[in-house]
N, C-alpha and C positions, 0 to 999 in steps of 0.2 A: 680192034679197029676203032671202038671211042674211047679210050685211052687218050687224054690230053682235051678232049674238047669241053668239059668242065672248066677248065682252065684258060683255056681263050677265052669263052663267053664270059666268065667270070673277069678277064681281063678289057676282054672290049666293054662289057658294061662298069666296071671301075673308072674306065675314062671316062665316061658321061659322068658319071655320077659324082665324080672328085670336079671336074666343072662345073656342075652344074653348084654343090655344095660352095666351090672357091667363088664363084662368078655373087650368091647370093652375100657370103663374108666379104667381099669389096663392093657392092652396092648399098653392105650395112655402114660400112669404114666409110663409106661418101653421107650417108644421111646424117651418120653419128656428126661429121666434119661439119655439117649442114646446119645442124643443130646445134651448135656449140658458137658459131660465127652467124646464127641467128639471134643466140641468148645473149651474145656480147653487144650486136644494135641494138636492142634492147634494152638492156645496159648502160647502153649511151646515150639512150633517150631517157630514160629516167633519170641520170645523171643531170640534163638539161633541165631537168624540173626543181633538183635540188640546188641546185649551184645560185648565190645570189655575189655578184650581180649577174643578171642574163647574162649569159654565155653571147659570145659573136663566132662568126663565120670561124671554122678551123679549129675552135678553144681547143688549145690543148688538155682543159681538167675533162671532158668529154670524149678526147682522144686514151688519155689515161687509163679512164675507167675500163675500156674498150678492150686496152693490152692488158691489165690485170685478169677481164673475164678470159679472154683466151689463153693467158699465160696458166691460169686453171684448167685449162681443160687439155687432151691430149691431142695437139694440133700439128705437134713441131716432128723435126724428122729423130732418130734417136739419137742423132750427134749433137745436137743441140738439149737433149731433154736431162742435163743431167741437175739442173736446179731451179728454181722459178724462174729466178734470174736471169739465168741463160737462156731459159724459154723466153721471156721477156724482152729481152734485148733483140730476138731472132724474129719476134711478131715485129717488135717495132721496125727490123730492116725490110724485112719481106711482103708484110701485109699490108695496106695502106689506106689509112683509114681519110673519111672526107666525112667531114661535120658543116653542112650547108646552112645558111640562115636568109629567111625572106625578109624584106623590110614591112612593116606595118602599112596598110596603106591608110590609116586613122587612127587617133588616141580611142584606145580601148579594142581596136582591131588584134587579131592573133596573128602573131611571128609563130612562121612553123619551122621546125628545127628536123634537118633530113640527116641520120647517121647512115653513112652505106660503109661497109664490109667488104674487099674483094680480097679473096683466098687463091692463091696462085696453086689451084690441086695438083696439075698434070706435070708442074714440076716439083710437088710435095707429095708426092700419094704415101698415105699410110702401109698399102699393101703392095708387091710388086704386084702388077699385070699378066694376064695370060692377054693371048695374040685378039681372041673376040671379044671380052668383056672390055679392051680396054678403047674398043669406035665407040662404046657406048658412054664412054667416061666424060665428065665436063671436063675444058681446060681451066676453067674459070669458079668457084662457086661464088657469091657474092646474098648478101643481105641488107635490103634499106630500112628503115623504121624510123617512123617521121613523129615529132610531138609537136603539141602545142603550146606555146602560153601566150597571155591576152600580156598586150603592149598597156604602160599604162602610161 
């Protein structure tokens, strides 16, 4: 008569646990995303410290550097991932980078330079979706990162 019930249990507790295990490897695939489309604002704000002359609103050499960090890292879907290039190309359509600049409001005042980042995930996910983890998912990820330099 317990014949088989090893085997359901071990069956119903499989489901939790294959969840629970998949739900934490897509919340790791969103941080990693997170983290990589953090390092590229980043990126692009230090870009604005090297570049002479100041950079203005939109500079594409601070757009650049932006697609090159993320063209390094593993962001794209794997139809596009088969060379930098390709990656590259696929950031530059889908991602969209915005490089803002304030105006000085005095000689020797700071222009602050805002790089933001927005990641289109919930139409790029790394991993597919199970039916719960994926209310929890962002549609959106996105990172700012603002520098300064003193106007002269």
């Amino acid at each position: 008569m317990q014949r088989g019930v090893a085997a359901i249990e071990f069956a119903m507790v499989f489901v939790i646990l294959f969840s629970v295990l998949y739900a934490l490897a897509t919340f790791g695939a969103v941080f990693y995303m997170q983290q990589s489309i953090t390092r590229a604002s980043e990126e692009g704000a230090r870009t604005v410290g090297l570049l002479t002359p100041a950079p203005t609103a939109g500079d594409q050499r601070v757009k650049d550097a932006v697609y090159d960090s993320l063209a390094n890292s593993i962001v794209v879907p794997a139809s596009a991932n088969t060379s930098i290039a390709a990656r590259r190309s696929w950031i530059i359509a889908n991602v969209p980078v915005d490089v803002a600049r304030s105006t000085p409001s005095s000689p020797g005042a700071y222009i602050r330079y805002v790089v933001t980042v927005r990641y289109p995930y919930s139409a790029n996910q790394l991993l597919p979706t199970i039916p719960l983890v994926e209310q929890w998912m962002p549609d959106q990820l996105q990172s700012r990162t603002t520098a300064a330099l003193q106007a002269s």
